[in-house]
N, C-alpha and C positions, 0 to 999 in steps of 0.2 A: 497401640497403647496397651493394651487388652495384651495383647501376646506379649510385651514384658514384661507386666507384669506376672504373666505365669510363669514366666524363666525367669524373675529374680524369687521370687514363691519358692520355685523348684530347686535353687541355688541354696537360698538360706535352710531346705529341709536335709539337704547333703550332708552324710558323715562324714566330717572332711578325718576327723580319727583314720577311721577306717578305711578313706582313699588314703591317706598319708603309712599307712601298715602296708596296704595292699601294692603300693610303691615297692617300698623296699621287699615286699616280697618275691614279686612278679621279677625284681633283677637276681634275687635267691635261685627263684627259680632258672633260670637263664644260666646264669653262672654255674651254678650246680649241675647244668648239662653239659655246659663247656668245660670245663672240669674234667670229668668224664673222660676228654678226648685227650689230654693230655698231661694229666698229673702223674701219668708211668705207677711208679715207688718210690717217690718224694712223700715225705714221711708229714713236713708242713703244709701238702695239698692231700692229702690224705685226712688230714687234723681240719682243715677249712673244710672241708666235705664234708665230713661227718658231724661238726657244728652244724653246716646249713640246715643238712640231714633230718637234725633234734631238732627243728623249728618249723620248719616250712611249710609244710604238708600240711601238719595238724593246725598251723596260724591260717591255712589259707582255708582250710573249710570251717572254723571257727568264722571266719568272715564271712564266709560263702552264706554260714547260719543267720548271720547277723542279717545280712539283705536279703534272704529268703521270705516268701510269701508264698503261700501252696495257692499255685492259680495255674488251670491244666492247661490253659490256654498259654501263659510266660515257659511252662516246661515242653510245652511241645515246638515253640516257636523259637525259645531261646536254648535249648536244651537238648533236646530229640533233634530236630533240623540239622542243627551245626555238627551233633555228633557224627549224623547219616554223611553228611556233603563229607565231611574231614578224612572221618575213616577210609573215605571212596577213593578220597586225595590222596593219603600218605601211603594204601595197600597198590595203588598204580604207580604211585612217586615210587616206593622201593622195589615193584617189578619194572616198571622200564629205564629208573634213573639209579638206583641203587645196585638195579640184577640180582633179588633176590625171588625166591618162588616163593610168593603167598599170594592165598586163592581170596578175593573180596568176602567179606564175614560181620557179622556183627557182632558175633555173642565173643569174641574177646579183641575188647580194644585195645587199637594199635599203640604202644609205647607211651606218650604221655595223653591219649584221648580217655586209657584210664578214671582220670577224677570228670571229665562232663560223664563218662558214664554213672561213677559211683554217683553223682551231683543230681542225676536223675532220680537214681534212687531213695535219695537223702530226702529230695522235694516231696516223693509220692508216699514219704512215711510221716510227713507233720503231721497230718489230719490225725493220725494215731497216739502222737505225743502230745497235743497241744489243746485249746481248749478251754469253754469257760469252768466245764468241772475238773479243770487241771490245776490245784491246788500248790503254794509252793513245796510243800511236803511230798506230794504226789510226783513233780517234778523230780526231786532230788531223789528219790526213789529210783525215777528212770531211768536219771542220768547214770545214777551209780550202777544199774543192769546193766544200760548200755558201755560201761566201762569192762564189767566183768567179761560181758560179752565179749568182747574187743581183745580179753586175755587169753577167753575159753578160746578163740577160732584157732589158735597158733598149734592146737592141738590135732586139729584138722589138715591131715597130711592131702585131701582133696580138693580143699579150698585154697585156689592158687588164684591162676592169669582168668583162667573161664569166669565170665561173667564181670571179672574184677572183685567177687564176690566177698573173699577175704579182706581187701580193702577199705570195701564197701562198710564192714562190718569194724573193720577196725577203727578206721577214723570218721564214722559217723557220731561216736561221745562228742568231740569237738564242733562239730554241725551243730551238734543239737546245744551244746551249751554255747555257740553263738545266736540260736535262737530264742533261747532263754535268757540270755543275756541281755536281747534287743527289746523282750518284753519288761525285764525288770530296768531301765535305760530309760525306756515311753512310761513307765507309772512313776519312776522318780522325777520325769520331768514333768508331768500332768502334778504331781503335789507339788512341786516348786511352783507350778504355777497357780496352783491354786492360792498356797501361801502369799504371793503376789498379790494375787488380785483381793485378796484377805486383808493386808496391809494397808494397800488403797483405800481406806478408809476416810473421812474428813479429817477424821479428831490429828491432830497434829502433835500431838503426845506418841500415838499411835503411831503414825507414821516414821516419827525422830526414834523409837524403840525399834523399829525394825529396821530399818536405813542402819542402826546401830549393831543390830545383830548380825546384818546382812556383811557387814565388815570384817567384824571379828570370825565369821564362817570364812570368808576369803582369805583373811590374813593366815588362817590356822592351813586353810589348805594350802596355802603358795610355800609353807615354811614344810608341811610334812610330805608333801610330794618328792622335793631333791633328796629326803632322808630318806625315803621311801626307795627313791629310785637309785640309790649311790648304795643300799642294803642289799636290795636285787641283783645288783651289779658286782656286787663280791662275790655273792652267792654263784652267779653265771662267770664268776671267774675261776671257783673254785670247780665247776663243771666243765668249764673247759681244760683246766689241768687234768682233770682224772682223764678226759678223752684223750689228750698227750700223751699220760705215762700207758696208757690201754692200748695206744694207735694201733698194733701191732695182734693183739688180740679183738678186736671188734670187725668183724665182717661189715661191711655195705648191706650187703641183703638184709641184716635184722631191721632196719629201720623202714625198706620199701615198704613195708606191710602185707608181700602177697610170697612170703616164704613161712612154711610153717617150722616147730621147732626141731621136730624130727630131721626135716628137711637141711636148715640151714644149722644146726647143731648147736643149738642154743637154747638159755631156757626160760620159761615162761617171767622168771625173774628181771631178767633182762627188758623185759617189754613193761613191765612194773613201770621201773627206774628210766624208760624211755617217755611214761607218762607223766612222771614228775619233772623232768627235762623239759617238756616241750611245757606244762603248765606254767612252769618258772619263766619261763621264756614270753609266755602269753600274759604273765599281770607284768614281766617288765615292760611290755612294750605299751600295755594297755595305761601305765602309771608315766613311761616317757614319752612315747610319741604325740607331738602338739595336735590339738582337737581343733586349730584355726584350719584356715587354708595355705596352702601354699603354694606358692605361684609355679605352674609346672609339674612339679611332681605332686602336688591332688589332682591336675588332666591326666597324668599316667594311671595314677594308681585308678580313676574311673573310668578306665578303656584298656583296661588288663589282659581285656577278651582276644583280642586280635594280636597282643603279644605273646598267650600263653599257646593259642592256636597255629599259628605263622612259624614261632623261632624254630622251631623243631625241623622245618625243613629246611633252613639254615646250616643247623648241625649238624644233621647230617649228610649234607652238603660237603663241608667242611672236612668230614670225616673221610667221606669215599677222594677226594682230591687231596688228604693227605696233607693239608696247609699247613695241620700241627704237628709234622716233623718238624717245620721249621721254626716254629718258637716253642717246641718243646723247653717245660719249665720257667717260660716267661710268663708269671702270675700279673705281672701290671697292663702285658698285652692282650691277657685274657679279658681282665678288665674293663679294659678299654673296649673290644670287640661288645661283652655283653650288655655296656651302656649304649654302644651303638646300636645295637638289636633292638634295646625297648625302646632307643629315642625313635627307630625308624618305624617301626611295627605297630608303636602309637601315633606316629605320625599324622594329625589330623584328616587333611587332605585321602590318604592311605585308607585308613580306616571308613572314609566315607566313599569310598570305590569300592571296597571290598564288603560294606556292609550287609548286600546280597546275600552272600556265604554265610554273616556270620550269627544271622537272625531271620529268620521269615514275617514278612510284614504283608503277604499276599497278593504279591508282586515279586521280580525275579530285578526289579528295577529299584532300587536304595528311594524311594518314595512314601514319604508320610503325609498323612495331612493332618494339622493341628488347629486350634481352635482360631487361633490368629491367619490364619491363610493354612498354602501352600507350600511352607517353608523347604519340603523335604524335595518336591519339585522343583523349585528355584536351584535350590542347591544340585543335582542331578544336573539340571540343566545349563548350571555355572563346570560342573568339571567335561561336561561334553561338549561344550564352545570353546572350552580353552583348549580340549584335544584339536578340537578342528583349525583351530586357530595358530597351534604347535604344527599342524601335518600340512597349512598352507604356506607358514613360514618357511616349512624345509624345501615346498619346494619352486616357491620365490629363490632361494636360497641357491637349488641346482641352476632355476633361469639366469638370473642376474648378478651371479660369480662373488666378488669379495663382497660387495653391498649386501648382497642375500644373505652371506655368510653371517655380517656384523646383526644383521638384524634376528638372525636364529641364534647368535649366544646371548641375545636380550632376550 
C-alpha cells in the first residue's frame, strides 16, 4: 500500500509538459538522423532538416535544464557512466562493424554522445549560476552573458569537436534558462497554493469571491492561449518560408554548434537570428503542447534515454548496408522507420534489460530496492525466467516436432 502510494506521489509530480515536448523531440532527433542518410539534393528534405535543425538542440537542453538538479552523485551515475560504457560502444561498433580506424578516447565524443557530454558539463556549472543570493536581476544578467557567450565562441577557430567544447558553450543559455524556468514554474506554483489555501477560509463570502475569480483567471486563459498559439504559429510560418527561399544558401553546419565562423563561412549574425528561431520555437511549444498526460507518448518522452543512446547504432547500420539506396527520397518511409526506432528503443520490456548500460545503480544487474520492497529484483527476476522459459520452449520445440513448434510461436 505504502509503495503506491509513492508511485502515484511520484506520478502526480511528473511534468507531463515536458515528457510530451521531450516526445516530439526525441523523434526530431531520430528523423534528423535519418535524414541525413538519404535526402541527397531534394531541396523539400533539405527545408525539413534545417527546420528540425532551428528547434531541437536548443529545446532538448532547455529540458534537460528544466529536470536538472546538481547532485554529483545523478551526474556520475546518470551522466559519466553512460558516457564511459557508449563511447566504448560506438568507437568498437565503428572499428570492427563500420571498419573504420579510431583509437578508444574520451576527450571527443563520438557523433551524437556529444550532448551527455556537453550535459555533464551543463550540470557541474549550476552550483555557479543558481542559488539563494541569485536574485531574479542577477539571473537575467547571466542568462544574457551566457547568450553573448554562445556568440563570442563562433569566433574561436579552435573551439570545435575536442571536448564538444564549442557546443558546450553555445547551447548551454538554453540549460540554463530551463533551469530558471523550472525555478520560476515551483514559486508560481507554491503562490497559487498558497492563495489556495488563503481562500479556504470559513467566511463563505470569501470563498464565493474566490471560486469567482478563480474562474474568470481560467476562462481568460483557455481564450488567450489558441490566440497566443495560432500568433506563434504565423510567426514560425513565416520562418519557415525565409528557410525555403535561403535553402540553397544556408549550410547544415551553422546550426550544429561546433563549426566556427571563420571555419564554416558565415557570420556571427546568423547565429543571432538562429537564437531567435529556436526561442520562437520554445514559447510555441511551451503555450501549445498539453501539460495533461498522454497515454504513450508521456512513457516515451520519460525514457528518452535509451532512444537517444541506442538509435545511432541503427543508423548507422542502415548506412554502411546501403538500405537507403533503395527508398532514396521516400520521406513517409523514413517516417515510418523513425517511429519505429522510438517505439522500439523505448520499448518497456527493452529498456528494463538494458538499464545496466544506461545508469549505474551499483550493480551491473538492473536491481533497485525501494521502500515498498524489492521491486527492481522481482522485475530482473521476471525477464530472466521468461528467457529461460523462451530457451526450454525452443527446445521442447527441437524434441517434440510440430507440437514443440506450436508451443514456441506462443
Amino acid at each position: 500500500m505504502k509503495q503506491k502510494s509513492i508511485a502515484v506521489t511520484k506520478a502526480a509530480e511528473r511534468n507531463y509538459r515536458m515528457d510530451n515536448l521531450k516526445c516530439l523531440l526525441i523523434f526530431a532527433v531520430v528523423f534528423g538522423h535519418m535524414l541525413e542518410l538519404f535526402m541527397g539534393k531534394n531541396d523539400g528534405f533539405k527545408v525539413i532538416y534545417l527546420v528540425i535543425y532551428s528547434f531541437h538542440m536548443p529545446l532538448f537542453a532547455f529540458v534537460s535544464g528544466v529536470f536538472a538538479r546538481y547532485s554529483p552523485e545523478k551526474i556520475r551515475n546518470h551522466l559519466i557512466y553512460p558516457y564511459v560504457v557508449f563511447q566504448i560502444l560506438y568507437l568498437l561498433f565503428a572499428n570492427n562493424v563500420l571498419e573504420k580506424e579510431t583509437e578508444v578516447q574520451f576527450t571527443t565524443p563520438y557523433w551524437l554522445l556529444w550532448y551527455l557530454f556537453a550535459s555533464i558539463a551543463w550540470n557541474l556549472l549550476l552550483p555557479l549560476v543558481q542559488g539563494s543570493g541569485f536574485t531574479w536581476r542577477k539571473k537575467a544578467v547571466v542568462l544574457a552573458a551566457a547568450f553573448l557567450a554562445g556568440i563570442l565562441i563562433g569566433f574561436d577557430d579552435k573551439a570545435g569537436y575536442y571536448l564538444s567544447f564549442s557546443r558546450i558553450v553555445e547551447f548551454f543559455p538554453y540549460f540554463l534558462m530551463g533551469a530558471y524556468y523550472r525555478e520560476w514554474s515551483d514559486r508560481k506554483k507554491a503562490e497559487e497554493q498558497l492563495v489556495r489555501q488563503s481562500a479556504g477560509q470559513p467566511e463563505a463570502a470569501g470563498e464565493a469571491g474566490s471560486a469567482g475569480a478563480s474562474l474568470k483567471k481560467r476562462i481568460r486563459k483557455a481564450t488567450t492561449r489558441p490566440v497566443l498559439t495560432l500568433c506563434l504559429g504565423a510567426l514560425l510560418c513565416v520562418l519557415i518560408y525565409v528557410i525555403t527561399e535561403n535553402v540553397d544558401e544556408i549550410k547544415y553546419a551553422w546550426l550544429y554548434g561546433s563549426v566556427s565562423y571563420e571555419t564554416g563561412n558565415y557570420s556571427w549574425r546568423f547565429r543571432l537570428l538562429s537564437i531567435g528561431a529556436a526561442l520562437l520555437w520554445l514559447v510555441f511549444f511551451l503555450v501549445s503542447i498539453p501539460a495533461r498526460k498522454i497515454p504513450f507518448l508521456s512513457y516515451i518522452g520519460a525514457n528518452t534515454m535509451p532512444v537517444y543512446l541506442l538509435h545511432g547504432f541503427f543508423i548507422k547500420l542502415m548506412s554502411k548496408s546501403r538500405l537507403f539506396n533503395e527508398i532514396e527520397h521516400d520521406l513517409f518511409t523514413g517516417l515510418l522507420i523513425s517511429a519505429f526506432l522510438v517505439l522500439l528503443l523505448s520499448w518497456r520490456p527493452l529498456v528494463r534489460l538494458l538499464s545496466p548500460l544506461l545508469r549505474w545503480e551499483g550493480s551491473l544487474l538492473p536491481i533497485r530496492r525501494t521502500a515498498g520492497g524489492n521491486a527492481g529484483k522481482k522485475a530482473f527476476r521476471g525477464i530472466v525466467e521468461e528467457f529461460i522459459h523462451s530457451r526450454a520452449g525452443r527446445r521442447n520445440g527441437m524434441k517434440s516436432g510440430a507440437m514443440g513448434r506450436k508451443m514456441n510461436l506462443r
